[in-house]
C-alpha positions in Angstrom: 7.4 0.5 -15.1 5.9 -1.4 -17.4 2.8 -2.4 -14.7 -0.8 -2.4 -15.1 -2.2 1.0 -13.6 -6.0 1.8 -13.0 -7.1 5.5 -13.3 -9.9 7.3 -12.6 -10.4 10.7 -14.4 -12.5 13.6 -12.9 -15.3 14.8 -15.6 -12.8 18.3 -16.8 -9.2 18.8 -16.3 -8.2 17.5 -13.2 -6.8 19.8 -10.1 -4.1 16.9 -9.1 -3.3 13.5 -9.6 -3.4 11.2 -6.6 -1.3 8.7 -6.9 -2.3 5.9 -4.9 -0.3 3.2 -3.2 -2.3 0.2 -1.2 -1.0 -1.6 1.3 1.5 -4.2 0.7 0.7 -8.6 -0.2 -2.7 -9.8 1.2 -3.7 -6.2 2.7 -3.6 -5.0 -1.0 -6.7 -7.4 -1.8 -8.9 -7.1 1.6 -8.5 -2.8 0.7 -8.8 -2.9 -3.0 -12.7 -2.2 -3.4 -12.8 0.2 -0.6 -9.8 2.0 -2.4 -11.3 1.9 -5.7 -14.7 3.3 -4.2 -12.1 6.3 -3.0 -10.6 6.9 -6.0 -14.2 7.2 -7.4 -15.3 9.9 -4.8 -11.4 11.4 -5.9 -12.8 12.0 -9.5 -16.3 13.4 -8.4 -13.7 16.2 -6.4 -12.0 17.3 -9.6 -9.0 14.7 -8.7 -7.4 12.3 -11.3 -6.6 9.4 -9.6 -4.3 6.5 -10.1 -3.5 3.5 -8.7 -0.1 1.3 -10.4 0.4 -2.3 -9.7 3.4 -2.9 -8.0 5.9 -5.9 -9.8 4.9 -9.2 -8.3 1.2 -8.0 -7.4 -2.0 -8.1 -9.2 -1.8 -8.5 -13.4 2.2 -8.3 -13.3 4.1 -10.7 -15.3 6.9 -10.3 -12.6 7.2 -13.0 -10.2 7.0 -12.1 -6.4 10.1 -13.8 -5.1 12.0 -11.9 -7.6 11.2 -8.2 -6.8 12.1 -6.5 -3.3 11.0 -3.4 -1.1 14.1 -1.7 -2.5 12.5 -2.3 -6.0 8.8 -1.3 -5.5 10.3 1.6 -4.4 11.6 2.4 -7.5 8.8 1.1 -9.8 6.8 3.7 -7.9 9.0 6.1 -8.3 9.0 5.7 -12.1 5.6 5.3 -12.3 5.1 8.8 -10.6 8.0 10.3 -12.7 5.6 10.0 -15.8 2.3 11.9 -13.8 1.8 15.3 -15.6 1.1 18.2 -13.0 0.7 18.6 -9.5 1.0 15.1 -7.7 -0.3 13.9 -3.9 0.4 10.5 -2.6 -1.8 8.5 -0.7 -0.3 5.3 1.4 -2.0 3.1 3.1 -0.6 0.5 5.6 2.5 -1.4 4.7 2.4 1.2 1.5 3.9 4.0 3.4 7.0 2.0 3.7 7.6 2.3 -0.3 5.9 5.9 -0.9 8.8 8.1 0.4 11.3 8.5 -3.2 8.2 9.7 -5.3 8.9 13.5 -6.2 5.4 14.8 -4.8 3.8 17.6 -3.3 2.5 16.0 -1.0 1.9 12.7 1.3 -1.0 11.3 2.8 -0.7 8.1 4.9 -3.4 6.3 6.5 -2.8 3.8 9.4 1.3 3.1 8.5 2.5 0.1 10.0 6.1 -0.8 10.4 7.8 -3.8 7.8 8.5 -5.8 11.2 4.9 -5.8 12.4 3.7 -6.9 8.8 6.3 -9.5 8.7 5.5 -10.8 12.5 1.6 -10.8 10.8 3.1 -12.8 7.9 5.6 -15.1 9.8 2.6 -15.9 12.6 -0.1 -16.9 9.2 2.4 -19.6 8.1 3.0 -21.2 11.7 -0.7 -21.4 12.1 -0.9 -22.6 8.7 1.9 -25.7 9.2 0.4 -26.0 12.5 -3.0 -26.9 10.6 -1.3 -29.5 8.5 0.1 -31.5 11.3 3.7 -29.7 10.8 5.6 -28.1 13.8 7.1 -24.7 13.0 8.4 -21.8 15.3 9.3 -18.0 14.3 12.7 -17.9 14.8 13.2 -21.5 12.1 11.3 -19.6 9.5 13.4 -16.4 9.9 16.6 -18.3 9.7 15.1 -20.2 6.5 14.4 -16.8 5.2 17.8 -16.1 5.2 18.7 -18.5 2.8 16.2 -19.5 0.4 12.3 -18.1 -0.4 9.6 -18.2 1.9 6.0 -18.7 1.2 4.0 -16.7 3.4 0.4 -16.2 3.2 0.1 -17.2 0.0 3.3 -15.2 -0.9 6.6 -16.8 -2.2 9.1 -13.5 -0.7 12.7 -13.8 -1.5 15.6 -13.2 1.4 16.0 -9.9 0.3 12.4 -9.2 0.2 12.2 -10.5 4.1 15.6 -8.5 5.1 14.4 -5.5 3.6 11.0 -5.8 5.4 12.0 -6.3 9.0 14.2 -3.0 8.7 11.7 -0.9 7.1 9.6 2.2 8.6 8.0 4.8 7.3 10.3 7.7 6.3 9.9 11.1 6.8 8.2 13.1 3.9 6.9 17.0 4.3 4.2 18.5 3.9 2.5 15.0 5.3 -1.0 14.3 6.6 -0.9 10.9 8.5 -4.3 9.3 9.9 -4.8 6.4 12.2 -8.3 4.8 11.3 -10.9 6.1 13.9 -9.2 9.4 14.2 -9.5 12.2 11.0 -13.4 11.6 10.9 -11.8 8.4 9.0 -13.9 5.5 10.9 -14.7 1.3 10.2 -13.5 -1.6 10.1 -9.9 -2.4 9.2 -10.1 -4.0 6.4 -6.9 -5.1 6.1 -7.4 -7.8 9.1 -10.6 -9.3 7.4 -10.3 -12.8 6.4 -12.0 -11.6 2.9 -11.7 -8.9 0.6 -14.0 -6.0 1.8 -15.7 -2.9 1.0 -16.6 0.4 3.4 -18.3 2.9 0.7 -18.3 5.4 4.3 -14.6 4.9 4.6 -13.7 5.6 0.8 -16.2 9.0 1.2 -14.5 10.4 4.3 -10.5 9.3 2.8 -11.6 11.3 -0.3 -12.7 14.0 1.5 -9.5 14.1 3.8 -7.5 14.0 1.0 -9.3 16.6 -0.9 -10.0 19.2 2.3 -5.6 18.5 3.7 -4.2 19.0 -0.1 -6.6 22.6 -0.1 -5.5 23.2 3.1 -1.7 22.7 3.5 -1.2 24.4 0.1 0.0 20.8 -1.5 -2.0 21.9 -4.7 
């Protein structure tokens, strides 16, 4: 998909690929250590691990406002399509909303949230944000802007589409899936994903890996 992809590479020939996808705008930068620290622990398990850049995010050339749910979707997709052997996904968040056309053996979902909830999240940042600059805005204004022209929220400049396509979207259903709500799993801290900064949980990257690792032994995914 012509996107950056960071992988990790277990010391002999790996067992699977995990193809990881983060969650989705800010969330994707609060998670990113954490998530790298799990791909890390992946490797020392005999996993290959990988983690693509979705268009709009990170070190693409692709501007934001120009790329929608529809078309993460299908950058994933491609970017799986190219994964020799036996592949697992792991989603976290507003991920698991984009993980669901990968050809996999496997999904594993941690804490998925629907695109209406992340867009309340979203839509709620920019009102306090005007509201800090001495500018009156209310939900339902910024929704019908939405509708017609880009919106920057949190720092990101979505397109209508973009919006439209998130207030619909919900996990789909995948099989064979494991899916974890943080606290529950042996999977415990902080969500990162609310913290004002980027952070990192080297406890919470040990016990996804290990998730991962003992659900794709157990369910026969690998």
């Amino acid at each position: 998909m012509g996107e950056h992809h960071l992988r990790i590479e277990p010391a002999g020939a790996p067992r699977a690929t995990i193809l990881i996808v983060p969650p989705l705008f800010e969330e994707a930068n609060r998670t990113r250590h954490t998530l790298v620290l799990a791909m890390r622990a992946l490797a020392a398990r005999g996993f290959s691990a990988v983690m693509p850049d979705l268009p709009g995010q990170n070190e693409s050339l692709v501007a934001l406002e120009d790329v929608d749910l529809a078309g993460w979707q299908a950058a994933l997709a491609e970017a799986a399509a190219i994964i020799d052997g036996p592949l697992l996904v792991a989603s976290v968040r507003g991920g698991c909303l984009i993980d669901h056309s990968i050809k996999a053996a496997g999904w594993w979902r941690l804490a998925p949230v629907g695109g209406s909830s992340l867009l309340r999240t979203l839509l709620r940042a920019r009102a306090s944000a005007d509201r800090e600059a001495g500018v009156t805005s209310a939900l339902e204004s910024l929704t019908e802007t939405a509708k017609s022209e880009p919106l920057l929220l949190a720092g990101n400049r979505l397109s209508p589409a973009m919006i439209a396509q998130l207030g619909d979207a919900e996990a789909q259903p995948v099989e064979p899936l494991r899916s974890v709500a943080l606290g529950a799993g042996g999977i415990t801290g902080t969500p990162l994903w609310l913290r004002a900064e980027p952070g990192e949980d080297a406890a919470m990257a040990q016990a996804i890996a290990a998730d991962i690792a003992n659900w794709s032994a157990s369910c026969g995914a690998i």
